[in-house]
N, C-alpha and C positions, 0 to 999 in steps of 0.2 A: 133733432128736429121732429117735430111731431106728424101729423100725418095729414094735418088742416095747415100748415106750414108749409109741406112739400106740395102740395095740390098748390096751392099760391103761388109760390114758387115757380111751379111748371107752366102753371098760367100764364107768368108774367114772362117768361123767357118765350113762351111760346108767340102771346101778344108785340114781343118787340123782334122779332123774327118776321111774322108774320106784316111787321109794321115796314124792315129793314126789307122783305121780298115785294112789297106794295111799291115802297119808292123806288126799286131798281125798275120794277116796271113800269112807274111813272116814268122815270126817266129816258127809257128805252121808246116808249109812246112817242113822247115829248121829242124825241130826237126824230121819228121816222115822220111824224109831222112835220116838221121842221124841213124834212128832206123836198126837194122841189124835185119830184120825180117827172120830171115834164122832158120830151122827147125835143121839145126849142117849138121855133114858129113855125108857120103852113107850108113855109118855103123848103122845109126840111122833111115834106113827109115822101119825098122819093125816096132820101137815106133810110128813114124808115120803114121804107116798102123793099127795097132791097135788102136792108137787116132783119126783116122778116122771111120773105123769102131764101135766105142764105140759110138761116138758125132752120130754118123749120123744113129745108132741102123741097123749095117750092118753088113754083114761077108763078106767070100773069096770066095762063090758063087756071091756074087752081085759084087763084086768088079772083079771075071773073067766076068760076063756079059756083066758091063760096060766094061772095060778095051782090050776085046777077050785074056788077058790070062788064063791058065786053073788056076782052085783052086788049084791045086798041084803049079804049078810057083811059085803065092804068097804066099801060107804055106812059101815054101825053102827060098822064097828070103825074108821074112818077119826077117825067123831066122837066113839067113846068106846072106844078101844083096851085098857082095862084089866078088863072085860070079854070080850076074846078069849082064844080056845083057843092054846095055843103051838103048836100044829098047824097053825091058822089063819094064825098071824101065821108060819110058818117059808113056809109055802105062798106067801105074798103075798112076802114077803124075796125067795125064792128065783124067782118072777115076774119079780123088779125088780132080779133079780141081785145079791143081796143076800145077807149072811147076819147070823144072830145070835150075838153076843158076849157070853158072861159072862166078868166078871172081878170080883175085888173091888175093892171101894171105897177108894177113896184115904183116909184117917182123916181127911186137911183138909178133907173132903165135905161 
């Protein structure tokens, strides 16, 4: 094989490698979008405020600290969230690093 042959060669092994590591990370993309990483609806952001707290070895003074809500806010809104302000509730998100997502509803919902 000549040495304009092996360069070709290398090329094209390299090109189909290069094509073969493209689609795996399409794919991989493709899947993590696909993932509905959504924590559920407003009703569920107590779970969530106690799953944060637990994970991150906090309470509802660190989380007023963070967030300038009072510890009273969070208690209430922890146990009846559909009653908060979306002020409220962006304040505490954005505490826990978080943010809030609208999108519409799936019709099979």
């Amino acid at each position: 094989m000549s040495t304009n042959e092996n360069v070709k060669h290398i090329i094209a092994d390299y090109g189909k490698k290069a094509d073969e590591a493209t689609s795996d990370l399409q794919r991989k993309l493709i899947a993590v979008m696909q993932q509905r990483d959504t924590l559920g609806e407003v009703y569920q952001l107590g779970k969530i405020a106690k799953r944060y707290k637990r994970t991150n070895k906090s309470n509802n003074d660190t989380l007023a600290l963070l967030s300038g809500v009072s510890a009273n806010t969070i208690s209430s809104m922890t146990n009846n969230p559909t009653n908060s302000k979306v002020s409220t509730v962006l304040a505490l998100l954005d505490a826990m690093g978080m943010t809030l997502t609208i999108s519409r509803k799936n019709p099979n919902e």
